[in-house]
N, C-alpha and C positions, 0 to 999 in steps of 0.2 A: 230624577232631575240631575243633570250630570253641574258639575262645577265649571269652573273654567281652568281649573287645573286638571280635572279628568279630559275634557277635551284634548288638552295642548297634551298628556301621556297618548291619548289614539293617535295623533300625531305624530309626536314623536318617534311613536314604534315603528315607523316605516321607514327609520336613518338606516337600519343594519337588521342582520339574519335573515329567519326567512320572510320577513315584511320587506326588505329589501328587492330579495330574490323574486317575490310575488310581483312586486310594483314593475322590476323589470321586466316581467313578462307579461304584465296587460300593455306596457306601453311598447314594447316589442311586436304587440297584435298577435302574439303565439295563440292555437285553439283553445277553448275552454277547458278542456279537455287535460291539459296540458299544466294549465295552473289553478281552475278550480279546484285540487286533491290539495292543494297549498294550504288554503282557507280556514279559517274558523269556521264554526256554527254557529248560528243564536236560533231561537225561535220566533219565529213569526209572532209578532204581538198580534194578528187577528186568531189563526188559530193552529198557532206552536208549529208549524212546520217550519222544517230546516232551513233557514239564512244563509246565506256566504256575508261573512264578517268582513266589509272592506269600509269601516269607521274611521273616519279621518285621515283617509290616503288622500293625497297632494298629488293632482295629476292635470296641474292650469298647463293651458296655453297648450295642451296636445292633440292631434287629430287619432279619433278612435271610430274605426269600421268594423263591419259586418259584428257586432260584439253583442252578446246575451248577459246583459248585467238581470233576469230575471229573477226573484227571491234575493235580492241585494240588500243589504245593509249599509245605506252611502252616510248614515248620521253624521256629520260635520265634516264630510269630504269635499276638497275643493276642485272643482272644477273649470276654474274660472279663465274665459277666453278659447277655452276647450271648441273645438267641432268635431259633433255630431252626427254619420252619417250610417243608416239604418242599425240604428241599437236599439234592443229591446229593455224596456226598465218591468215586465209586466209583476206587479206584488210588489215595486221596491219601497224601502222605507226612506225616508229625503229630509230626514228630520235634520236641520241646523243644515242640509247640504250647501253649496255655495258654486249655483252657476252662472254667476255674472256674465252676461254678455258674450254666452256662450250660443254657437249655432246649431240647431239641430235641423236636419235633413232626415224625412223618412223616419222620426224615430216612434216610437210606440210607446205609451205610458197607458197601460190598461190593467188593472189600475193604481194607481202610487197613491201612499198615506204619506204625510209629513208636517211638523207644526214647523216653523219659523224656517222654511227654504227660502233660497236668495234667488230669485232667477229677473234681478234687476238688467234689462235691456238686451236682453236675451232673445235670439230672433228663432220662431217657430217654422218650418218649412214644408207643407206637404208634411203633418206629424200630425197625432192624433193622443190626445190627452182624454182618458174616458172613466167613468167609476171614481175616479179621484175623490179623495178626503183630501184636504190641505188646509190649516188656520194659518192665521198669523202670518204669513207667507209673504214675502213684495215682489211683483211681478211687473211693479211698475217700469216703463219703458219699453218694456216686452212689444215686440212683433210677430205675431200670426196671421199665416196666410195660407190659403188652400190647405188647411187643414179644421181641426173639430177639437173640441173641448163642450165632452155632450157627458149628461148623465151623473155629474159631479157635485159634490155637495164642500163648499167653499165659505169658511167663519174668517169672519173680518181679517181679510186678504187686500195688498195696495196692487193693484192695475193703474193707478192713475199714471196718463201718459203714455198710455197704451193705444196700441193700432193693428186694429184687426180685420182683413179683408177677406171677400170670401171663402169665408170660414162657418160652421156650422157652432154655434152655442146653445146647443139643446137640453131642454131638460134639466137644469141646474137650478141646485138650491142657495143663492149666495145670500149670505147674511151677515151684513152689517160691512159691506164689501165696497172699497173707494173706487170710483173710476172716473175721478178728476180729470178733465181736460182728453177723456179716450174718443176715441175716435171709432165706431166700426162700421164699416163698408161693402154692402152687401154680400150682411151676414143672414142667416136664419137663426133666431133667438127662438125657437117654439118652446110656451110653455113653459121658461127661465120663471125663479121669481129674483126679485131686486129687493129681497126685505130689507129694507134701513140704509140702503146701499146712496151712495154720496156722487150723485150723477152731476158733478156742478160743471156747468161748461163742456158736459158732454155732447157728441154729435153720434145719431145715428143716422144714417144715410141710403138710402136703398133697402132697408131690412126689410125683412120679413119678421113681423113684431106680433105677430097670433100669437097667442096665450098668454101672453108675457105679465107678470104681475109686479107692477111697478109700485103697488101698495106702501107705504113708510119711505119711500126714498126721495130725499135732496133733488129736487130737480130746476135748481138754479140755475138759470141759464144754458139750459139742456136747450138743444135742438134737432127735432126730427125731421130731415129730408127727405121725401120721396118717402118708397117703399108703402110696408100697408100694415095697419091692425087688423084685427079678425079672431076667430073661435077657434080652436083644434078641439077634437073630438077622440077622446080617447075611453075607447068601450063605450059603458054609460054615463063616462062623466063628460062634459062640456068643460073646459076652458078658456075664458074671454081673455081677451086685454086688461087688465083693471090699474084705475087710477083711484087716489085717493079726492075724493069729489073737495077741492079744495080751491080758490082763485088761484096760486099758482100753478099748481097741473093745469088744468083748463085753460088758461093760459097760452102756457107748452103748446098742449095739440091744436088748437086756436092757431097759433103763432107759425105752427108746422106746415109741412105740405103730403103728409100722407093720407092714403087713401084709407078708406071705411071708417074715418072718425064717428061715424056712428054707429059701429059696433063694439066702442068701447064702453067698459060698464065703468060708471061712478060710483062710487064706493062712500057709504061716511064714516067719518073718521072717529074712533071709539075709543078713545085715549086709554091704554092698558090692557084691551081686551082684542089684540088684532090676531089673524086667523095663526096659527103655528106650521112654522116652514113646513113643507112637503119635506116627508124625507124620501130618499130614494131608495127603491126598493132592495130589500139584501137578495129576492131570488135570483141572480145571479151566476151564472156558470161560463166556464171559458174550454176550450178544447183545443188540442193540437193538431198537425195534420197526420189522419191514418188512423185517429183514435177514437173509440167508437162514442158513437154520440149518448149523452147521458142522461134526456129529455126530450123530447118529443117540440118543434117549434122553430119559429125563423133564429136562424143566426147571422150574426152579419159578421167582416173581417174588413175595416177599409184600406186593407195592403191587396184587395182586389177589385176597389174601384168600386162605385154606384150603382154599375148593373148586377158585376157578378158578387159581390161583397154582402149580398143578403139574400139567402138562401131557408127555404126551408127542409128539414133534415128529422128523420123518423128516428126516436129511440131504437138502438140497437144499430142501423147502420154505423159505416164509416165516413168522418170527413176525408174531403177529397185529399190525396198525397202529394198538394200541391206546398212546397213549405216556401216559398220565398216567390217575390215580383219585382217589379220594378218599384212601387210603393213598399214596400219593406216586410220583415219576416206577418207569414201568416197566420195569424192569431184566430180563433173563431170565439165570439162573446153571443150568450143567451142573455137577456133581460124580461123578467117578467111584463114589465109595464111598456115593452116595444111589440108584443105582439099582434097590433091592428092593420 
């Protein structure tokens, strides 16, 4: 746990030498190449590989392209009012980082750890946020759109004030997660759960709400418009809707206007004994372009789009040589629990 005088030293060091010299040359947009040999090293807190050390670099209010912050070290780096336009954060660590109100276009987050990041009214763009660990986090104000935040496991995180429109939220474990007064607009939430999560005055609107387990959460004055509940079926396990069989839920969908109310399942409510978040799975593998494939199964990349961005791919081939699009640098992600 760092102090807040260790903070304000990583700070600091960036007035003069070669923190200096470094800082020049990311905001100069020199190659990687060029200033990653500058860097420190840390180890990866999941498993020890090599970091680039840029902890507590001050780099608000700048525009940064075409830029591979991959294996980064951002702990208490400000970035605030910064835009965003196809940068890679894949493996970064965001602990304490500070992106206020910062814009991202095309950027990649597959996938970032961090406890207490600021990405207070921060607007997402055609970006894709995926694997993600993050606690303690505020994300409220935040705007995503045409973009995804799938796959991610999220400890009491603030979204409240949040606006998310056709965007994909799949697969996520949030727990104990605010989203006061959010708003999202046809999304696909498949299979999210909402454990304890504080939906008061929320609106969903057109989603796509199958599997969704709304089990433990606040749903004061939530409203669902349009869209639909339903099962997703994953292997042999079924996933329904579930509420907690309680008058205010029932209520809710009562109150609502979405479709297959009757394939939600009600739930009773067993004070202590409620089911334990899903976690998301570690089998996990990610690949670059040209390099050969390290498992057998679909992968997907969505810097290539819905048709071609999911692919299946034989142990021992190569991914294709394709490294960039118009949606941004080309990543390929394996997931055990997407193979259906």
């Amino acid at each position: 746990m760092l102090t807040n005088a260790d903070v304000q030293e990583l700070r600091d060091r960036w007035k003069a030498g070669k923190y200096q010299n470094l800082l020049d040359a990311i905001k100069g947009a020199l190659p990687e190449d060029e200033w990653v040999p500058l860097c420190d090293s840390l180890p990866h807190v999941l498993d020890g590989a090599p970091t680039i050390d840029l902890r507590g670099a001050p780099l608000p209010g700048g525009r940064l392209e075409n830029l591979d912050l991959s294996y980064s070290h951002l702990g208490f780096a400000v970035f605030d009012a910064s835009q965003f336009d196809e940068v890679g954060f894949q493996h970064a660590i965001l602990d304490g980082a500070s992106f206020k109100e910062c814009v991202f276009h095309l950027a990649q987050m597959l996938p970032v750890y961090g406890n207490g990041a600021d990405f207070r009214h921060a607007r997402f763009r055609q970006s894709f946020i995926e694997y993600a660990k993050l606690s303690n986090s505020d994300l409220s104000g935040l705007t995503l759109s045409d973009g995804s935040l799938n796959f991610s496991e999220l400890i009491e995180c603030n979204f409240s004030g949040m606006l998310a429109e056709q965007s994909e939220w799949r697969w996520n474990t949030m727990t104990r997660c605010a989203f006061v007064a959010a708003r999202f607009i046809e999304c696909r939430l498949t299979a999210t759960r909402l454990d304890g999560a504080r939906l008061i005055d929320a609106t969903f609107e057109n989603c796509d709400l199958s599997g969704v387990d709304f089990r433990g959460a606040d749903l004061t004055g939530v409203h669902f418009l349009g869209g639909t509940f339903g099962d997703v079926l994953q292997g042999e396990t079924t996933y329904r809707t579930r509420f907690d069989d309680t008058p205010e839920a029932r209520r809710a969908v009562a109150a609502g206007s979405t479709e297959n109310r009757h394939a939600v399942e009600w739930c009773p409510v067993v004070i202590g004994s409620s089911e334990p978040a899903r976690q998301v799975t570690s089998s996990r593998l990610k690949g670059r372009p040209g390099e050969v494939v390290p498992q057998s199964g679909w992968w997907t990349s969505p810097a290539l789009g819905s048709e071609q961005g999911r692919r299946y791919f034989k142990e021992g081939e190569k991914f294709p040589d394709i490294k960039s699009t118009n949606w941004g640098l080309v990543i390929w992600s394996y997931n055990s629990a997407d193979q259906g």
